[in-house]
C-alpha positions as CSV (number, residue, x, y, z in Angstrom):
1,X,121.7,65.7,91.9
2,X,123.7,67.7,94.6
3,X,122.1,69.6,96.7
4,X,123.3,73.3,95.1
5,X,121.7,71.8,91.7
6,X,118.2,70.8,93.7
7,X,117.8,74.0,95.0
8,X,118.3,75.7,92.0
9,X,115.4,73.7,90.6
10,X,113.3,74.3,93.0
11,X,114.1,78.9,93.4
12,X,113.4,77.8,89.1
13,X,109.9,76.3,89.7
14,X,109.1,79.0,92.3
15,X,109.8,81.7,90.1
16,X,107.7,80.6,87.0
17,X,104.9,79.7,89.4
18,X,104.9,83.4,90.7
19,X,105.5,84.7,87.5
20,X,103.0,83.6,86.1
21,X,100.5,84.8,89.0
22,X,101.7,87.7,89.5
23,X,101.5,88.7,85.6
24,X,99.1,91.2,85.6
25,X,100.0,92.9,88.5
26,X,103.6,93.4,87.1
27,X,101.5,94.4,84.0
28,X,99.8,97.3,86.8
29,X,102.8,98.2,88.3
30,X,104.4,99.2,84.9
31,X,101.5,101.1,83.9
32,X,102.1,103.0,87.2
33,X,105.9,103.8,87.0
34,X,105.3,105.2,83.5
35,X,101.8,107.3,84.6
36,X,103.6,108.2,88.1
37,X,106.6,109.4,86.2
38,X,108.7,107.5,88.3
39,X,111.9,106.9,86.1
40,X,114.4,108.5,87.7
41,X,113.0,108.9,91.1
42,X,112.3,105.3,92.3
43,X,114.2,102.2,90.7
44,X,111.6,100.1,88.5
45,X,112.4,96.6,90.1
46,X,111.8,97.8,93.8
47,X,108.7,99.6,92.9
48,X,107.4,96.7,90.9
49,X,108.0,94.5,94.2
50,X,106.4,96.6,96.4
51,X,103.8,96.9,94.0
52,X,103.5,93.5,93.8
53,X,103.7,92.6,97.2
54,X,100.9,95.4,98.1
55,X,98.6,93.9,96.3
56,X,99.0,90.3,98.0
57,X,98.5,92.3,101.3
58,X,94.8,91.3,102.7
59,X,92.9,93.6,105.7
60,X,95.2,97.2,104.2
61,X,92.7,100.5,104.7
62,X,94.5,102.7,101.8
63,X,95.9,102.4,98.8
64,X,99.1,104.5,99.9
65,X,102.5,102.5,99.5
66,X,105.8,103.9,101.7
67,X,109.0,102.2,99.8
68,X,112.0,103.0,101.4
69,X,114.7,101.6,99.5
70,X,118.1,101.0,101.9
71,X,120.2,100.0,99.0
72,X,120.8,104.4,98.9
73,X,123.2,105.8,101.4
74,X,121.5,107.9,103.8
75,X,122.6,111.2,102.0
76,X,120.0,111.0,99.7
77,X,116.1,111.0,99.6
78,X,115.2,107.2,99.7
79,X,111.4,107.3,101.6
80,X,108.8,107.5,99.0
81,X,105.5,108.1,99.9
82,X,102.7,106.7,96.8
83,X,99.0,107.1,96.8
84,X,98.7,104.4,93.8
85,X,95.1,105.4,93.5
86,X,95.6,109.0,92.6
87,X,98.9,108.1,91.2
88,X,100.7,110.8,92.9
89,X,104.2,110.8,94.9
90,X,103.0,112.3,98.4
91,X,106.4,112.7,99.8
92,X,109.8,112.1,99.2
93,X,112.1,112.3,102.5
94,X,115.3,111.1,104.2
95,X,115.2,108.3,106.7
96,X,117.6,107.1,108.9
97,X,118.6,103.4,109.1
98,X,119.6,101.5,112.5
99,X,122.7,102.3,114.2
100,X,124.1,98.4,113.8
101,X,122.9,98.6,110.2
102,X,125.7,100.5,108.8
103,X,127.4,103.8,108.7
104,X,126.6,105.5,105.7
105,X,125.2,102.9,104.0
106,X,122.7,100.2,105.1
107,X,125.0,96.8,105.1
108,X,123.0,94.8,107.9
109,X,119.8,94.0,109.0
110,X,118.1,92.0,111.7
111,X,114.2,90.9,113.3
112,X,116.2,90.4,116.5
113,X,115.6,92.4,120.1
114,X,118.5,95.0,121.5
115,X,120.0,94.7,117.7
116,X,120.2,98.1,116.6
117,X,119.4,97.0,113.1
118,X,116.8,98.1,110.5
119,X,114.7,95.2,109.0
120,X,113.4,94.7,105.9
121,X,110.2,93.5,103.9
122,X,106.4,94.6,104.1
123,X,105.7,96.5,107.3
124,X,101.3,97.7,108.0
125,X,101.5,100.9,109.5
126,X,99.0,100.9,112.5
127,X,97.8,104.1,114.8
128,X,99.9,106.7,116.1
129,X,100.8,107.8,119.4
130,X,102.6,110.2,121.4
131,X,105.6,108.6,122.6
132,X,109.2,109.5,123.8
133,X,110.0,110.5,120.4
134,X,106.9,112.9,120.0
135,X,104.3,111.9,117.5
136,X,105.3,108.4,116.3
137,X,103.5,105.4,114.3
138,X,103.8,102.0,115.1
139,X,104.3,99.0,113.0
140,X,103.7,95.7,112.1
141,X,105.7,93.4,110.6
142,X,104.1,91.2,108.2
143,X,107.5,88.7,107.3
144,X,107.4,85.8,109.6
145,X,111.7,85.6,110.7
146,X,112.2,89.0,108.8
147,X,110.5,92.1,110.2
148,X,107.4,90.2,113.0
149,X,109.2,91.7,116.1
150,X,108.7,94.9,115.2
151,X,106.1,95.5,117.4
152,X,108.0,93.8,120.2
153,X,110.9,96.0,119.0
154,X,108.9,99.4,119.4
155,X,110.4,99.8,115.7
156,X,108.1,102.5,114.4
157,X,108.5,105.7,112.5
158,X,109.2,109.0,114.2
159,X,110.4,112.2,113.9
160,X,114.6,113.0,114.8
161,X,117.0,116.0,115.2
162,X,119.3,113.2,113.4
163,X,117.6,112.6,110.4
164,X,117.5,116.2,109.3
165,X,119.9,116.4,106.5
166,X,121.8,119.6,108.2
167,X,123.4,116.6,109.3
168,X,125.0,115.5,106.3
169,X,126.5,118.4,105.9
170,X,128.7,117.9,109.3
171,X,129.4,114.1,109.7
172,X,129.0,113.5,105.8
173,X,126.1,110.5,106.9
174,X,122.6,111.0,108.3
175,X,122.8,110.5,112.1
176,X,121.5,106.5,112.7
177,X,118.4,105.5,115.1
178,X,117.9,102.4,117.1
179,X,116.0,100.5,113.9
180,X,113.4,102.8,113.8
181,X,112.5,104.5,110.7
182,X,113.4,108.1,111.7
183,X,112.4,111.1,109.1
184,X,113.4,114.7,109.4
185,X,111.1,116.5,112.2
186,X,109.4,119.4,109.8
187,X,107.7,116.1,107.5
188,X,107.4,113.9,110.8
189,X,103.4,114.8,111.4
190,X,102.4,115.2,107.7
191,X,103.8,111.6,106.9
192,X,102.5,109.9,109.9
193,X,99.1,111.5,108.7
194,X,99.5,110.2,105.1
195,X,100.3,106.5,105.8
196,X,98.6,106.1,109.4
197,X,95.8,103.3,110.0
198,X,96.8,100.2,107.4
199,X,98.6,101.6,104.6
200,X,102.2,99.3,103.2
201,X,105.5,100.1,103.8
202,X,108.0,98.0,101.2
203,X,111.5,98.1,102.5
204,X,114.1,97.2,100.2
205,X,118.0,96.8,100.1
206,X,120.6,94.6,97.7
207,X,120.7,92.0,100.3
208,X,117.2,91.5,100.3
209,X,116.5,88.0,98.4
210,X,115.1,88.1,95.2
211,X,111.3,89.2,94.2
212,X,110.0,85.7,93.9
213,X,111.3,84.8,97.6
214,X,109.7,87.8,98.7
215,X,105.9,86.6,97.2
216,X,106.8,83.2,98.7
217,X,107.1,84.3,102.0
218,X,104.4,86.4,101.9
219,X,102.2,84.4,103.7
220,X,99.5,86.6,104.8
């Protein structure tokens, strides 16, 4: 068997193994989209895997899920704020993506120091601070080789004169940030406040691999 055949047996056996764990919680994260009233607003399969992937998460304080969902270009609202306990959508907001990433779209993403670039996978949001950037939350990367030098990387969210979408209007793009998650300044402070102190962030673009590689990796 060549080795293209053996790894497709393998991604095969993976799958039906997670599916077949994870069946009630896709079971709970349908129930969710339809009781949310989601259709339209967030795409099914990305909320189901961050749905999914919130619920492996050990040590979160709050049942509030960010998705931010890269595979958008940056002229639309793509930062979803969920409180899946009161199955309400706190926010919905623009967010800029890292200067290296792309222009209008998000094309390229990187763990690495000094790259510019947004990662992706499940972030835990930690305490906030006052930094350079005004009121600002830091993060921690929870995907060993995809997002775990985000701390190292000061990759956090924070308020910009960037990502306010009087932007678009002029350079048809939101501006771009150095990988941080950047949200328009007039919903900086109320979102910090909603997913502060060990909540989930779930972000998610095309290139990301596949749902069952995402519950494999998520080793926590």
């Amino acid at each position: 068997m060549d080795l293209g055949k053996k790894l497709s047996a393998i991604f095969i056996g993976l799958f039906l193994s997670v599916a077949v764990f994870a069946n009630g919680t896709v079971f709970q994260a349908k129930e969710l989209y339809n009781e949310m009233k989601l259709n339209g607003l967030i795409k099914y399969d990305v909320f189901v895997q961050g749905v999914e992937g919130f619920n492996k998460i050990d040590k979160k304080e709050k049942n509030i899920l960010t998705i931010v969902d890269f595979s958008l270009p940056s002229t639309e609202k793509r930062m979803y704020v969920l409180d899946l306990e009161k199955k309400e959508l706190l926010f919905k907001s623009y967010v800029s993506h890292g200067k290296n990433t792309g222009d209008l779209y998000a094309e390229s993403f990187s763990n690495a120091a000094e790259s510019n670039k947004s990662s992706l996978g499940f972030f835990m949001t930690e305490a906030p601070y006052k930094g350079s950037n005004g009121y600002s939350l830091r993060l921690a990367g929870l995907e060993k080789g995809i997002n775990d030098n985000a701390m190292k990387r000061n990759i956090v969210v924070h308020g910009a004169d960037y990502a306010n979408p009087e932007i678009i209007k002029t350079s048809g793009r939101l501006g771009r940030s150095f990988g941080c998650f950047a949200v328009p300044e007039d919903m900086n402070n109320e979102i910090i406040d909603a997913i502060k102190g060990r909540s989930i962030i779930y972000v998610y673009a095309d290139k990301l691999k596949l749902a069952k590689e995402r519950y494999v990796s998520l080793n926590l």
